[in-house]
Structure formats: C-alpha cells, structure tokens
C-alpha positions as CSV (number, residue, x, y, z in Angstrom):
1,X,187.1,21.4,37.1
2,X,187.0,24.7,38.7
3,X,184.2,26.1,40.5
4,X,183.0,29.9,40.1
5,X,181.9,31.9,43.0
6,X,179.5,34.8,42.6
7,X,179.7,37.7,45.3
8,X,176.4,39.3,46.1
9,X,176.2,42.3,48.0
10,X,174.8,42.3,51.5
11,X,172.4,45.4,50.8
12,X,171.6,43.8,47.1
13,X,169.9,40.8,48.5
14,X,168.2,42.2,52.0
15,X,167.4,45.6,50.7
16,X,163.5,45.0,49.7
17,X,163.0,42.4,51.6
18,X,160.5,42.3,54.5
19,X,162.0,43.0,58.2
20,X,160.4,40.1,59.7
21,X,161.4,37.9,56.7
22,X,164.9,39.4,56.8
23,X,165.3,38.1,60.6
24,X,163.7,34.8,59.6
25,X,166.6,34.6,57.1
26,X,169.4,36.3,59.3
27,X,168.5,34.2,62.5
28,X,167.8,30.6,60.4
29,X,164.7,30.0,62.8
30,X,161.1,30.7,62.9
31,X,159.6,33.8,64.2
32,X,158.4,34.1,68.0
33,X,154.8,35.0,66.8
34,X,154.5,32.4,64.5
35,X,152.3,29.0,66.1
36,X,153.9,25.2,67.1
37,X,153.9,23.3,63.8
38,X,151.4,20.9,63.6
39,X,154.0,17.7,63.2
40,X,155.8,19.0,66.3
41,X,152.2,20.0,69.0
42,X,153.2,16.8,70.4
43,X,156.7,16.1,70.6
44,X,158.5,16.0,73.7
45,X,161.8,17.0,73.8
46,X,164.2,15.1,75.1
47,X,165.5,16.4,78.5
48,X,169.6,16.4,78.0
49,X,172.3,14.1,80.1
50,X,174.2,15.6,81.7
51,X,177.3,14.0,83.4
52,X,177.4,13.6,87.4
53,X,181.5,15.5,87.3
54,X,179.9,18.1,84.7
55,X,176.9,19.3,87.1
56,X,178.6,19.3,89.8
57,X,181.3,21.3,88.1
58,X,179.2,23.8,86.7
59,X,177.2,23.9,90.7
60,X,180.8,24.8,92.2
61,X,181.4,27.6,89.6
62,X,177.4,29.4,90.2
63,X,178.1,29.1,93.9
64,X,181.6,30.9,93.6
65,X,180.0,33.3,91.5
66,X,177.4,34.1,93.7
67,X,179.6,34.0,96.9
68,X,182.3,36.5,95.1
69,X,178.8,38.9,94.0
70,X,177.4,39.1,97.7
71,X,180.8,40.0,98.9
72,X,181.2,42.8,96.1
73,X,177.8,44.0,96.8
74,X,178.4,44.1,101.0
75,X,182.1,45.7,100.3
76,X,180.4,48.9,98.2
77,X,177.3,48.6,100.7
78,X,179.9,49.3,103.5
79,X,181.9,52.3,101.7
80,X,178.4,54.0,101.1
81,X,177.6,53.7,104.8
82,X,180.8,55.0,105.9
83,X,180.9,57.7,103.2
84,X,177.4,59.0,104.6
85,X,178.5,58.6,108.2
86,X,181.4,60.3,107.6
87,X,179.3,63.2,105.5
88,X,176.4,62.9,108.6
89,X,179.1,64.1,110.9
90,X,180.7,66.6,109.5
91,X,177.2,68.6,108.3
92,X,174.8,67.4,111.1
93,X,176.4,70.7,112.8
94,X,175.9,72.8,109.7
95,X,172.5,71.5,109.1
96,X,171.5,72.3,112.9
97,X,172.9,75.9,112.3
98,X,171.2,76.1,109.1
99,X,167.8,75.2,110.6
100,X,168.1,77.4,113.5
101,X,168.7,80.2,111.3
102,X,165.8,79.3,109.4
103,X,163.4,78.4,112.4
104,X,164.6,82.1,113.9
105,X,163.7,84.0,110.4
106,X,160.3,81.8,110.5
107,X,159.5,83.1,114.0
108,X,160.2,86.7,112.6
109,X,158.1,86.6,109.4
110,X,155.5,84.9,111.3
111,X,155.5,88.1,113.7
112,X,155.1,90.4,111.4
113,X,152.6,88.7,109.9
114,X,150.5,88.4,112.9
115,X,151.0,91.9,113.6
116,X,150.0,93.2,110.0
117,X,146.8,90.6,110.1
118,X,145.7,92.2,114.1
119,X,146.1,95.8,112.7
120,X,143.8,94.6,109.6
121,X,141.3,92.6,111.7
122,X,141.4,95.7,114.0
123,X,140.6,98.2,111.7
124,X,138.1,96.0,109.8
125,X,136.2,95.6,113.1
126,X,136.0,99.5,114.0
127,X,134.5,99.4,110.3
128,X,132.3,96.8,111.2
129,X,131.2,98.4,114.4
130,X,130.9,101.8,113.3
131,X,128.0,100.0,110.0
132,X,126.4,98.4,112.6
133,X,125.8,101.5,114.9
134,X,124.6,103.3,111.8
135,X,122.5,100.6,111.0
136,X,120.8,100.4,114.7
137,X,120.3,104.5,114.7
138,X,118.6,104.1,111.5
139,X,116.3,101.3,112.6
140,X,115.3,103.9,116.1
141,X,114.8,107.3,113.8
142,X,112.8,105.1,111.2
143,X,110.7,103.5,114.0
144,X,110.6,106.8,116.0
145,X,109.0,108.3,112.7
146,X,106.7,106.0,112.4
147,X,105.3,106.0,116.0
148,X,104.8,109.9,116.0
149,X,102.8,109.5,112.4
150,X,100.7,106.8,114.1
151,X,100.4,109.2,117.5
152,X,99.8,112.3,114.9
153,X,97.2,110.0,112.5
154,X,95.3,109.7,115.9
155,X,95.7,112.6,117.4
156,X,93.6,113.9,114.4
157,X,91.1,111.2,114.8
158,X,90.5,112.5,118.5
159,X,90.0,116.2,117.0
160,X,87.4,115.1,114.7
161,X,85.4,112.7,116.8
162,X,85.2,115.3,119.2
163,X,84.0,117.8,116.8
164,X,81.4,115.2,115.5
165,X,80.5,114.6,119.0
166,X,79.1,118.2,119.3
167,X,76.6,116.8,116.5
168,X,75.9,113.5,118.6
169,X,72.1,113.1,120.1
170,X,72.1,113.1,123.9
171,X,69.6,111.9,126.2
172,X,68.9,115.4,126.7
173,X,68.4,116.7,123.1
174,X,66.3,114.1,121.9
175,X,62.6,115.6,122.2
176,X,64.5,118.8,120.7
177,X,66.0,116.8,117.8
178,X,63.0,115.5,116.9
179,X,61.1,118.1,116.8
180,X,63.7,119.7,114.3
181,X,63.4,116.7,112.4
182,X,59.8,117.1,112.0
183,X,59.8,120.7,111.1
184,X,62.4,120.5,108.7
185,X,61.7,116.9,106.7
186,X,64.6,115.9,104.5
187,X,63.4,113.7,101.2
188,X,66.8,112.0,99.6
189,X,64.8,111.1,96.7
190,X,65.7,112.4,93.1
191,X,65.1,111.3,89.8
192,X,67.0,111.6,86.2
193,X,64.7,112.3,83.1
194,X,65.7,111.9,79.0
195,X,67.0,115.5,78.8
196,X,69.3,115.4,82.2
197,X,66.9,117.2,84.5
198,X,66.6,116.5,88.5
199,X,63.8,115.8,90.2
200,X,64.7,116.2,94.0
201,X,62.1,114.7,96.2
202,X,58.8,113.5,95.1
203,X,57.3,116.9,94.7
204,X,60.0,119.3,94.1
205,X,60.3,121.0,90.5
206,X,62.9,119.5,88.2
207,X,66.5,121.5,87.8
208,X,67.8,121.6,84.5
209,X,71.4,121.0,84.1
210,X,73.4,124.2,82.7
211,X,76.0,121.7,80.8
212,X,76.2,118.5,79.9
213,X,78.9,118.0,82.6
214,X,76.3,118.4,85.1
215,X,73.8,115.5,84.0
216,X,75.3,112.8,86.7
217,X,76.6,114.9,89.5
C-alpha cells in the first residue's frame, strides 16, 4: 500500500498566522514571556554527569583558548603601541612647529586686539571726562544763579525795609505821632446795606455803588 504525500507551501501555512505563534511553531518550544507550568513550579532538574576524562577535556581546550586570545590581544596591543610611537616621533617635531606658529599668530592677534580695545577705552574715557566736566559747570552756573537770585530777593527786601523804616515811630516822634493821630482819627468801620451802598465809619454818609461790580470792593 502506497502512501500519498501532500506538499504545502511554506507561505500557505505561516502566512496569517500570528508572529508569536509562528515562532512557537518554528522553534517547537514555549515563548520566553509565557509563566512556569503549573506541573513543572516544582521540578528540579537533574544536574547532568559529566565524565572525569570529558571535563577535564573540555577544561584543557577553554584554557588554550583563552591562552591563544590573550596572546592575540597583547600581539595587536604591541603593533598599536609601536605604530603610535613610531607616528609620535616622526610628527612630535611638526606638531611643535605647528604650535609655535600658532602660539606666535596668537600673540599677534592678541596685540592688536589690545591695541584696538586701549584706543576704544581711551577715547571712551576723554568722552567720559569731557560729560562729566559739562556736568560739574552746569551744577556751578545753576548754583551761581541761584545764589545771586537769593542775594538779589534780599537785596530788595533791604530797600523796602529801609523805605518802611522812614514810616517807623522813634523815641523821638512819638508825642508828634500822637498828636497826628488825634487830629486826624481813622474809623475802619463800614457797613453793606440791601441795595449795595457803603457806610464808612459810624457817621459817614453812605456811597452808592456806580455798578454792580462795585457792591463788594
């Protein structure tokens, strides 16, 4: 009896499949994020025999490997050294050349530099000075103004106390003041009435205003 064999396609079967259940299929285990199964949480697995011959075997071939690795790793460590050595010799002179150069043209730019900022600082100073003397002349003509307006404001209030002192009552004129004062009596009384008329004194006549502009002067 012969036995038939059906060829699927690869892409037939794992086309529409999920990833995760594709590489569940593909690697015959169970995913990494997937829990312990219950029947195996407490199983312990058996640790493996292996033979005295075999171990030591297999110890012999890691510490060959490892011996042959350091060796390989020293050999290239040594080429790079020499290669920079050789490379360190050959430009240290160019690179001390090079940073001469480089220190000289610093030197110079930083010369010219200093030169430009001294003129700046220079001329920003005469500016300064020359605000600052303006400045101090306008404070002495402002306060020279104002101490010949306080030596003119009492100048003038000498001139009229010594015109008012001509008026003053001496010693001397007093029986002659008071005489004048009792031949020519002064009443400051007045009076206002309905119509606007003034009555100076108690027994002067009343003067009638000319306008009504007149009624309270």
């Amino acid at each position: 009896m012969s036995t038939l064999h059906i060829i699927i396609p690869y892409s037939a079967v794992f086309k529409k499949l999920d990833p995760r259940l594709m590489q569940c299929v593909l690697a015959h285990r169970k995913p990494r994020w997937l829990p312990v199964a219950k029947s195996k949480i407490y199983r312990i697995p058996k640790r493996p025999v292996v033979p005295e011959d075999e171990r030591r075997e297999l110890m012999r071939l890691n510490n060959n490997y490892n011996t042959y690795m350091r060796a390989i790793k020293q050999f290239y460590r040594d080429e790079m050294v020499k290669e920079q050595t050789t490379s360190n010799s050959a430009t240290s002179e160019m690179s001390l050349k090079l940073d001469a150069e480089e220190w000289a043209r610093c030197e110079e730019l930083n010369g010219k530099w200093n030169a430009q900022v001294s003129l700046e600082r220079e001329e920003r100073r005469k500016i300064q000075l020359a605000e600052m003397e303006e400045y101090a002349l306008a404070r002495m003509e402002a306060k020279d103004k104002q101490l010949r307006e306080k030596i003119e404001k009492a100048s003038e209030e000498i001139r009229i106390q010594k015109e008012l002192s001509a008026t003053f009552i001496t010693p001397e004129k007093l029986d002659q003041a008071i005489e004048h004062a009792l031949a020519n009596p002064v009443d400051y009384n007045f009076a206002i009435d309905l119509q606007g008329g003034r009555y100076e004194g108690r027994d002067s006549p009343p003067v009638l205003p000319k306008n009504k502009d007149e009624i309270l002067q």
